[in-house]
ZAMARGU-4260 file (C-alpha; in steps of 0.2 Angstrom, whole numbers, plus 5000, padded with zeros to 4 digits):
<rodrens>
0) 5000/5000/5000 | 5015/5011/5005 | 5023/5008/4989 | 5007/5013/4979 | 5005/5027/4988
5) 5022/5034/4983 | 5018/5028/4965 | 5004/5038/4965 | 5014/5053/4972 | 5028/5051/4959
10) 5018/5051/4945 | 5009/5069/4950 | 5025/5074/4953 | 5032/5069/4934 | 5016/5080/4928
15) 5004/5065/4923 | 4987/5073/4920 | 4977/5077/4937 | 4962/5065/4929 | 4975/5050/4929
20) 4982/5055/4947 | 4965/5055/4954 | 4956/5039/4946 | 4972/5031/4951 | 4970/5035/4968
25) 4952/5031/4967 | 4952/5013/4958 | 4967/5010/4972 | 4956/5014/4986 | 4942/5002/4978
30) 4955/4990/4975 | 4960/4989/4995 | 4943/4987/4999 | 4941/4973/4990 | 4925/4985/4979
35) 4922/4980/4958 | 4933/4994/4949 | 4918/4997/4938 | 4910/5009/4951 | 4923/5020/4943
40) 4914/5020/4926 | 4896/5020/4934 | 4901/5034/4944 | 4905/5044/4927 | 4890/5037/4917
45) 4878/5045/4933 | 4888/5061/4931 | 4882/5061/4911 | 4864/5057/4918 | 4863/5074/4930
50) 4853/5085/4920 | 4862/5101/4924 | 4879/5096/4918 | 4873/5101/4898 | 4873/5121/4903
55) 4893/5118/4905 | 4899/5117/4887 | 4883/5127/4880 | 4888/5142/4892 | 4905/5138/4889
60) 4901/5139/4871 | 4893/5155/4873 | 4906/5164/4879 | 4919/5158/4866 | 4909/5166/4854
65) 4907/5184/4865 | 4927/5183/4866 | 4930/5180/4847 | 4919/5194/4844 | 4921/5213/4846
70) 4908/5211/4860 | 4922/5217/4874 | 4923/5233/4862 | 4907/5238/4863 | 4905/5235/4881
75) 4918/5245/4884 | 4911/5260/4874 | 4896/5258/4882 | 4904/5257/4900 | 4914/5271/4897
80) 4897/5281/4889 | 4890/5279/4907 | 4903/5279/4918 | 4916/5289/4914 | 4910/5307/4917
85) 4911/5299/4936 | 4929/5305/4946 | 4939/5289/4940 | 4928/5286/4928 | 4938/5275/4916
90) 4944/5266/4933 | 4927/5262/4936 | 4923/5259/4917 | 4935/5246/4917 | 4930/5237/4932
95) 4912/5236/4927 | 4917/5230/4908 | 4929/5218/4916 | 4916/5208/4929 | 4902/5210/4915
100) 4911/5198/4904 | 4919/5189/4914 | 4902/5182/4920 | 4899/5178/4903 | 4914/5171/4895
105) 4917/5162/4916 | 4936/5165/4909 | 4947/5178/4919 | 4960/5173/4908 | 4949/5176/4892
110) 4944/5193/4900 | 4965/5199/4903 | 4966/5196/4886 | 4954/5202/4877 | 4949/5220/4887
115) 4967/5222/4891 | 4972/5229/4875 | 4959/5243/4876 | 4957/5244/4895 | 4976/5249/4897
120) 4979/5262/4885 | 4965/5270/4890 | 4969/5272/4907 | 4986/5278/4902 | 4978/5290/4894
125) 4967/5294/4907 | 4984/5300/4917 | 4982/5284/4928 | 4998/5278/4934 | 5006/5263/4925
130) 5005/5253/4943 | 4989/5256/4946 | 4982/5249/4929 | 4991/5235/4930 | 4982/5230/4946
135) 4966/5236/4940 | 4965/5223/4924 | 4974/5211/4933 | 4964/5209/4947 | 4948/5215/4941
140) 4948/5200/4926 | 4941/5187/4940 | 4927/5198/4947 | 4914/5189/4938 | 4914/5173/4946
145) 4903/5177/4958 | 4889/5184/4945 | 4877/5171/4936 | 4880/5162/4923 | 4898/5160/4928
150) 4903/5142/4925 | 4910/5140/4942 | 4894/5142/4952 | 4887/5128/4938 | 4900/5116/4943
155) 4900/5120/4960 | 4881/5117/4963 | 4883/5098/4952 | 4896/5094/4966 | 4889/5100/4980
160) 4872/5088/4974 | 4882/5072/4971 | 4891/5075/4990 | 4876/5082/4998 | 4865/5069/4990
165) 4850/5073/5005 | 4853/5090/5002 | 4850/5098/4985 | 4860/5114/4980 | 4849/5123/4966
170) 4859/5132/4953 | 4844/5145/4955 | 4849/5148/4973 | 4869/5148/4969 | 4863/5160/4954
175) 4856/5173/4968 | 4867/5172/4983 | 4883/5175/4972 | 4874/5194/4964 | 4877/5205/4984
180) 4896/5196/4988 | 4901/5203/4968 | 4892/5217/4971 | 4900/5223/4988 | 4919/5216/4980
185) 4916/5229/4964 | 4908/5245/4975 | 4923/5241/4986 | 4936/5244/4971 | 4924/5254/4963
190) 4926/5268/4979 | 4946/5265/4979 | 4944/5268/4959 | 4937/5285/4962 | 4946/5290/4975
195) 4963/5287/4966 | 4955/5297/4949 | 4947/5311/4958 | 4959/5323/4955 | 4963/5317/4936
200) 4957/5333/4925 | 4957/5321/4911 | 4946/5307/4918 | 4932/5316/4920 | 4924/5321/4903
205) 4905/5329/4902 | 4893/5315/4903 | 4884/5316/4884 | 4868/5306/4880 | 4872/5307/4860
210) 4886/5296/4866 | 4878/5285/4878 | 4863/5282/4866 | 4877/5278/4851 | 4883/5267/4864
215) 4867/5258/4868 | 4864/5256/4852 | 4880/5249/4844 | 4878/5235/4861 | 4857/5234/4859
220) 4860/5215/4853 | 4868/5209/4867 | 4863/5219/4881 | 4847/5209/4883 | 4856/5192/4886
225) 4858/5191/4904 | 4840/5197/4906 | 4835/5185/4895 | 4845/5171/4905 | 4841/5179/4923
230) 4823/5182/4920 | 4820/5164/4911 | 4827/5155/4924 | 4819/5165/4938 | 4801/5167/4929
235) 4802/5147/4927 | 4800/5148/4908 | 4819/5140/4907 | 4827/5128/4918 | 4847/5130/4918
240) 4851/5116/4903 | 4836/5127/4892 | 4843/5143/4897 | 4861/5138/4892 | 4854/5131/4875
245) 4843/5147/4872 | 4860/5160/4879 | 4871/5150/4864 | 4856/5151/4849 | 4855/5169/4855
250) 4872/5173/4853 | 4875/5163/4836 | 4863/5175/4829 | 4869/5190/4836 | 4887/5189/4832
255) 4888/5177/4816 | 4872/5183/4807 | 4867/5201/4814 | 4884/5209/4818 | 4893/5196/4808
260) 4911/5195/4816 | 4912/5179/4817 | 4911/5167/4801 | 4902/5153/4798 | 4917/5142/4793
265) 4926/5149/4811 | 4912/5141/4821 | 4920/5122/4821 | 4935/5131/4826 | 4929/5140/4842
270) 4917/5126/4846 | 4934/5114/4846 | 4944/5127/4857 | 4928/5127/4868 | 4925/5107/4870
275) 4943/5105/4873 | 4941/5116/4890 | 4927/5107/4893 | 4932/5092/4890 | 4945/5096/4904
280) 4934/5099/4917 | 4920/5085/4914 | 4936/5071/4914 | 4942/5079/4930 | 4924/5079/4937
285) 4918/5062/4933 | 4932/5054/4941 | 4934/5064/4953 | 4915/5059/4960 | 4921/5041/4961
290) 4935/5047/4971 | 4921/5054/4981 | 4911/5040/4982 | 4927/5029/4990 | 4932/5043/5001
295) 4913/5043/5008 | 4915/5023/5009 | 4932/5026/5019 | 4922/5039/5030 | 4937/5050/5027
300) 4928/5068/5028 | 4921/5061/5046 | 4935/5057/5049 | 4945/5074/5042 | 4930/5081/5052
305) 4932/5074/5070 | 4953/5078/5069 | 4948/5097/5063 | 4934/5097/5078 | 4947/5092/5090
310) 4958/5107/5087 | 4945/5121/5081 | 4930/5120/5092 | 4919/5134/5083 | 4913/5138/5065
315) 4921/5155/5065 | 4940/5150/5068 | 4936/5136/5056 | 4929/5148/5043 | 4946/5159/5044
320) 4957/5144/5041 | 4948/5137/5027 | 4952/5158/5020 | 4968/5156/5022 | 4970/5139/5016
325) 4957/5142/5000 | 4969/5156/4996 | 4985/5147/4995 | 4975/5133/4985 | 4969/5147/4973
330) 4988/5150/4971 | 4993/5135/4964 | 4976/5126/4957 | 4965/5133/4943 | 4946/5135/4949
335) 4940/5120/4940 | 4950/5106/4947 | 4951/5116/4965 | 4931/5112/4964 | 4932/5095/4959
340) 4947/5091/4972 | 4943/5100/4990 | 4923/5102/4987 | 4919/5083/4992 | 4931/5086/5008
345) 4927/5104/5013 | 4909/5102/5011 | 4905/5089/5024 | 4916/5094/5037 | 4910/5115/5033
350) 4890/5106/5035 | 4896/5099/5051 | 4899/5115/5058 | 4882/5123/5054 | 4887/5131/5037
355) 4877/5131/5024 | 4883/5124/5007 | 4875/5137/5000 | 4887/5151/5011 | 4902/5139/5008
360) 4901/5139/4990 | 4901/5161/4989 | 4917/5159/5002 | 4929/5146/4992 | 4924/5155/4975
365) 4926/5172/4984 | 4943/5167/4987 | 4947/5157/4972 | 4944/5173/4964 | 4958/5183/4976
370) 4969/5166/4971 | 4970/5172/4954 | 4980/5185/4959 | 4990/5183/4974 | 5007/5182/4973
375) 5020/5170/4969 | 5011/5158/4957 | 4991/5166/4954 | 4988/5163/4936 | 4983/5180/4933
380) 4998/5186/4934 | 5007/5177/4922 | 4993/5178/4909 | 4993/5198/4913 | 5016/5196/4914
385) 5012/5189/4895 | 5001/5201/4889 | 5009/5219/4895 | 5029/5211/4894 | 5029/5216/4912
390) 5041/5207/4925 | 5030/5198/4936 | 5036/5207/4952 | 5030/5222/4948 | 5013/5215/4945
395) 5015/5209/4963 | 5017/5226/4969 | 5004/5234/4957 | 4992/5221/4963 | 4995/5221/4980
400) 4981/5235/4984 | 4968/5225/4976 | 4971/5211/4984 | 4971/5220/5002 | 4955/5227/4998
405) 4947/5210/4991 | 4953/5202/5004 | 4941/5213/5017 | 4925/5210/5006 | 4929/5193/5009
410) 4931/5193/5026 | 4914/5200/5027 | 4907/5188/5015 | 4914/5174/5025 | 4907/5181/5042
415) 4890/5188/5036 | 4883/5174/5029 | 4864/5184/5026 | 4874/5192/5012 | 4874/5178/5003
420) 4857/5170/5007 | 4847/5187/5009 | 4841/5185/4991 | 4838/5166/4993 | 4828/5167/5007
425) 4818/5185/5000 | 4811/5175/4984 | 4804/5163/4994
</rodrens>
């Protein structure tokens, strides 16, 4: 078993695929328990079965399409049509552009990319300081996690159901709980925003409806689709899968045959680069869930709870570890496989204490989203290193305000659990 065991810890140390690492681990565990190694398969043929899981690569889809298109453009006209004759306006232009499509592509990544090359001219231009924008588009390309339809709120609520099996987490009510914490982390920039650009002569041009209805206008296609998403759901005319499906018809007839940026002979392109990220998450998440289903066999989360209870005796000292430890993790793990690799263990032991699933979910993605950023490893700071050419130390510096004041809203988050259930409880 030993000698397995460091296998198992070589191999992820040689790089093999975290899929491989963790089926591994889990048909071992089946095997020592003398269970049939066909749970494995079963376990990812139920995960094809859940309902839910065909909003993934339609969303997915979706926002390929909004990233291949001059979408980001547009709504960063449109931002800077209403939000720019603010004191740091742009600052504040960029933030809102930023977490707007994030939610909609669920790619920070995607979102560094794509708004960075008008983002950071522009607030050059503005007379903002090179530091300061940096930080800005670095940081502020993960604030739309936390804002439906983002992908890792989808994935999050199909793990929480196959661990919580008694228990259902609706999508609807992830959906809702996720719209005050995102709200209360862009106010919070968006205050440190103005109060950086308030003296900038050149931030502040005169508001001008000619402008702002040009920019409605130009964006009046795509404006509608979160509406359409959000009130579908919430109306009971859609559930999510439906919603997901309508969302990527909407858009293929927005940007391939109304604005027509995207070809019709570039579609199997961007539907290949889509399926491939998806493909990476379904693997990881259906052998993950037999993982799962072995570690629940083992009771290893009862276990992992009764040795955490015997040194943390209350849910509010537990809830300040798990921050700390969900920000290191958010450091060196992408969201996706963060998800499918701590969920099935955090979950349980977090129940245990009297959280609610619901609460825990806002928390590890509120600081999945810090992660992103946080120095030495987050991802966003080699994707944004890569983009500008700047050394990624100086991106440590220029997001270190960011992430200070990120890191508040998420203490609040994490110790006001009514923020995130306020919603949920007030619709029903």
């Amino acid at each position: 078993m030993t000698i397995l065991a460091i296998g198992l810890i070589l191999i992820a140390l040689l790089r093999a695929p975290l899929f491989a690492v963790i089926v591994a681990s889990a048909m071992l565990g089946f095997f020592m328990s003398d269970i049939d190694l066909a749970v494995v398969p079963g376990e990812i043929y139920r995960l094809a079965e859940t309902p839910i899981l065909l909003a993934i690569p339609l969303f997915t889809f979706a926002g390929y399409l909004l990233s291949e298109s001059r979408a980001s453009a547009r709504l960063v006209r449109l931002a800077a049509a209403l939000f720019g004759w603010m004191p740091g306006g742009l600052a504040v232009m960029a933030l809102v552009a930023c977490a707007f499509f994030t939610a909609l592509t669920g790619a920070s990544g995607v979102t560094i990319i794509a708004l960075g090359a008008l983002l950071y001219p522009a607030l050059k231009q503005g007379g903002y300081g090179e530091r300061f924008s940096l930080g800005l588009i670095t940081s502020s390309g993960s604030l739309g996690l936390l804002f439906p339809p983002s992908i890792a709120l989808i994935l999050y609520s199909i793990i929480a159901q196959q661990v919580l099996q008694s228990q259902p987490i609706r999508i609807e009510d992830l959906f809702l709980a996720g719209l005050l914490p995102g709200l209360l982390m862009l106010v919070l920039l968006t205050a440190w925003a103005m109060w950086i650009g308030r003296n900038l002569i050149k931030d502040h041009p005169k508001f001008s409806w000619r402008e702002a209805g040009a920019a409605i206008r130009e964006s009046i296609w795509e404006l509608p689709l979160p509406f359409v998403i959000l009130g579908g759901i919430y109306s009971g005319f859609f559930v999510i899968s439906e919603a997901a499906a309508v969302s990527v018809v909407y858009v293929l007839i927005v940007e391939v045959f109304i604005y027509k940026e995207i070809r019709i002979k570039a579609l199997p392109g961007v539907m290949r680069e889509s399926m491939v990220l998806v493909g990476g998450i379904l693997i990881i998440l259906g052998v993950s869930l037999a993982s799962t289903n072995y570690m629940i066999d083992a009771e290893v989360p009862g276990k992992l709870f009764s040795f955490i209870k015997s040194h943390i005796d209350n849910k509010w000292t537990f809830l300040i570890v798990l921050n700390i430890f969900l920000l290191i993790l958010g450091m060196i793990l992408d969201i996706f496989s963060a998800l499918v690799i701590m969920i099935p263990l955090i979950l349980p032991v977090a129940v245990g204490y009297g959280i609610h699933p619901v609460h825990l979910g806002i928390v590890f993605l509120a600081n999945m989203q810090i992660g992103y950023f946080t120095p030495p490893v987050g991802m966003n700071l080699f994707i944004a290193s890569y983009r500008f050419d700047k050394s990624i130390i100086e991106l440590y510096h220029a997001c270190l305000p960011f992430m200070l004041i990120l890191m508040f809203a998420v203490l609040i988050i994490t110790y006001w659990p009514d923020l995130s259930l306020y919603l949920i409880r007030a619709v029903k």
